[in-house]
C-alpha positions in Angstrom: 4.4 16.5 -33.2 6.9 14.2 -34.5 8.8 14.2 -31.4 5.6 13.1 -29.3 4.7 9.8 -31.5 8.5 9.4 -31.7 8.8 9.4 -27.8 5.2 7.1 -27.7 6.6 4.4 -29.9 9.9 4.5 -28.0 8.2 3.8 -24.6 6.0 1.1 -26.2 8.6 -0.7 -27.6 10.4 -0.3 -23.8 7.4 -1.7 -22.4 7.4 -4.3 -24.8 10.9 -5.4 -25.4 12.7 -4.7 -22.3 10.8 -4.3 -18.9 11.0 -7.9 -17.1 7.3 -7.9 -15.5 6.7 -10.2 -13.0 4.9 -13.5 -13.5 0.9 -13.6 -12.3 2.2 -16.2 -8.8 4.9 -13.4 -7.8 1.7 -11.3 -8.2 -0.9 -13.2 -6.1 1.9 -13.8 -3.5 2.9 -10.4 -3.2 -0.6 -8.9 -3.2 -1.5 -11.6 -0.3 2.0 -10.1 1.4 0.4 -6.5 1.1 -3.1 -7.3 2.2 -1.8 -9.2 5.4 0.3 -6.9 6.1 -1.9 -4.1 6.0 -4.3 -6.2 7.5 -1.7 -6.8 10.7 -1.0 -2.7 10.9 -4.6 -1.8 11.0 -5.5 -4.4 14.0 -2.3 -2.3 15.6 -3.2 1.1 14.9 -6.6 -0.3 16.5 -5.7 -1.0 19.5 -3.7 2.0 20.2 -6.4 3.8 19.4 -8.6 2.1 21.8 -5.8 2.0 24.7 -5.5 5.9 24.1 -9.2 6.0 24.1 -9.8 4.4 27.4 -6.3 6.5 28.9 -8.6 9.7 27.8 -11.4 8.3 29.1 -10.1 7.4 32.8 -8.2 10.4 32.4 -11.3 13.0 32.2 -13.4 11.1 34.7 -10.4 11.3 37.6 -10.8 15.4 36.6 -14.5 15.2 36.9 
């Protein structure tokens, strides 16, 4: 048991003392990165979707 509040305290004190967290701008900038971003790939994944969509569509109704 001694061993588990040993190894708590120890990561505290890591989290604490020597992890360099980012400051609250780098944050907002990086979150606005990742939302655009994601933003961007959906919009592409979209219109693939939409091109393969219609190519299916054409597709079945030359067969028809």
């Amino acid at each position: 048991m001694s061993k588990v509040v040993s190894f708590i305290k120890e990561a505290y004190d890591e989290m604490l003392h020597k992890v360099s967290w980012p400051k609250y701008s780098d944050l907002q900038s990086s979150s606005v990165l990742v939302l655009v971003a994601s933003f961007i790939f959906a919009v592409l994944i979209g219109v693939i979707d939409l091109g393969f969509n219609n190519m299916m569509d054409w597709f079945y109704n030359i067969i028809k």
